[in-house]
C-alpha positions in Angstrom: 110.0 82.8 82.9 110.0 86.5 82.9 111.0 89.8 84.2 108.3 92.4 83.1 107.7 95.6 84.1 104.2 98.0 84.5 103.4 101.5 85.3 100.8 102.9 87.6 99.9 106.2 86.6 103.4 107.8 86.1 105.0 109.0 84.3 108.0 106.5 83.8 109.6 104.2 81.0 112.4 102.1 82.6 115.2 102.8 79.8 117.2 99.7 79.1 114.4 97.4 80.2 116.4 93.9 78.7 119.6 94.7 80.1 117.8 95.5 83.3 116.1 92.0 83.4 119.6 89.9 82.2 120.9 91.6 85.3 118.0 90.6 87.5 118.4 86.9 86.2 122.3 87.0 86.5 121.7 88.3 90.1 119.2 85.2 90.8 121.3 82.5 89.4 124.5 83.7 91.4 122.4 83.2 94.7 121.9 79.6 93.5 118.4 80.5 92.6 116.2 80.2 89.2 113.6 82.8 87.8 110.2 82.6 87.4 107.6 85.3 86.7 108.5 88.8 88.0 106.6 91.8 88.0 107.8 95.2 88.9 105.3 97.5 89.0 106.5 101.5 89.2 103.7 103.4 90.9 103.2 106.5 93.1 103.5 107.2 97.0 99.7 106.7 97.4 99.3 103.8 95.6 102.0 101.9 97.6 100.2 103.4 100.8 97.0 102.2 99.7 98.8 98.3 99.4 100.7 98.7 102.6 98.2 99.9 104.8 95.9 97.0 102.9 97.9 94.0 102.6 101.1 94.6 105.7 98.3 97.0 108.1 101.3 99.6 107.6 100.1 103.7 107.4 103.7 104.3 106.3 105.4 105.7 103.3 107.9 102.9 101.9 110.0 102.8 98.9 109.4 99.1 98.0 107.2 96.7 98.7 107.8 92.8 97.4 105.1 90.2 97.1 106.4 86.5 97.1 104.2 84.2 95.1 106.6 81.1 94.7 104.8 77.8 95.5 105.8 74.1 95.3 104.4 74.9 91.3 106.5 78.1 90.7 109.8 77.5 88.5 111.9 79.6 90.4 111.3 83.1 92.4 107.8 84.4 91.5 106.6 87.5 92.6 105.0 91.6 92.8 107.5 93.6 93.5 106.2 97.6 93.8 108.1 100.6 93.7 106.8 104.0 95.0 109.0 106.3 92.3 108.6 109.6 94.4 110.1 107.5 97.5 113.1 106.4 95.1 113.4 109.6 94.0 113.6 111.4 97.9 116.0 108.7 98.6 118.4 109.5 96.0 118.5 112.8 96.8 118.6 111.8 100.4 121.5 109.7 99.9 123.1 111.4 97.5 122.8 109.3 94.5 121.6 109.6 91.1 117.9 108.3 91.0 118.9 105.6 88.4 121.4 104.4 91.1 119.2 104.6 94.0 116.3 102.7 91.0 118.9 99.7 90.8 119.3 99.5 94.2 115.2 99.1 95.2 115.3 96.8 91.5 117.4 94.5 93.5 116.5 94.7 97.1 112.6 93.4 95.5 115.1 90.5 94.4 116.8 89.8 97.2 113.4 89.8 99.6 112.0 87.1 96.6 115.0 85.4 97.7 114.4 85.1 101.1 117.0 87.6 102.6 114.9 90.3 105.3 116.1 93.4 106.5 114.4 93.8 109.9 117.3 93.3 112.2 120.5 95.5 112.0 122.2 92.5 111.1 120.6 91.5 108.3 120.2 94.8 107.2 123.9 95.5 106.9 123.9 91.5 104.9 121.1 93.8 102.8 123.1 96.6 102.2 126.6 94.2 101.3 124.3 91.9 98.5 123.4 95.5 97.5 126.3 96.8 96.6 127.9 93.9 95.4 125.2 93.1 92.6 125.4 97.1 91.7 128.3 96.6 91.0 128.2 93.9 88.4 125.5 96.2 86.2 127.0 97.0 83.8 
């Protein structure tokens, strides 16, 4: 079981990459979960296009898109999780934040999505946005 991480033509090395992955897997076992084989794949605005419009029928610019591919086989949360840098990088400055903030913050939304928590409705948006926060805050 594995966090691993791949690039798609950027230019982009994920500093810290173990600590980064012991946080994932802290983050999965404190929602009661186990992990199995993650990928996180750090791309560019077109390439993330080119999967949304292909695999959600979305013609929308997104920061994150998460792939589930847990079955009754999987040992733990499997899954593709795909991060449009340049969207990461807009939001930070959007938001204020430094871009490795606003990196941790998509890092662990992918995480949360494997887990089964959504972010359609306000409501569980906002539950989003609190599991968020509180697993930014234990990275340390």
């Amino acid at each position: 079981m594995a966090v691993r991480y791949f690039y798609e033509e950027v230019n982009f090395k994920l500093p810290h990459p173990r600590k980064t992955s012991q946080w994932i897997a802290d983050t999965v076992k404190k929602e009661k979960g186990s992990l199995g084989d993650v990928s996180y794949v750090f791309c560019k605005d077109s390439f993330l296009l080119e999967l949304n419009q292909k695999h959600l029928n979305h013609d929308t610019l997104t920061d994150i898109i998460a792939f589930d591919l847990s079955d009754e086989s999987s040992e733990g949360i499997s899954g593709e999780i795909y991060i449009s840098l340049e969207r990461v990088a807009e939001n930070a400055e959007k938001y204020d934040a430094a871009f490795m903030q606003e990196l941790h913050r998509v890092l662990i939304h992918g995480i949360l999505h494997l887990l089964g928590y959504s972010d359609k409705t306000e409501a569980e948006k906002v539950l989003m946005r609190k599991k968020e926060e509180a697993y930014l805050s234990l990275r340390k």
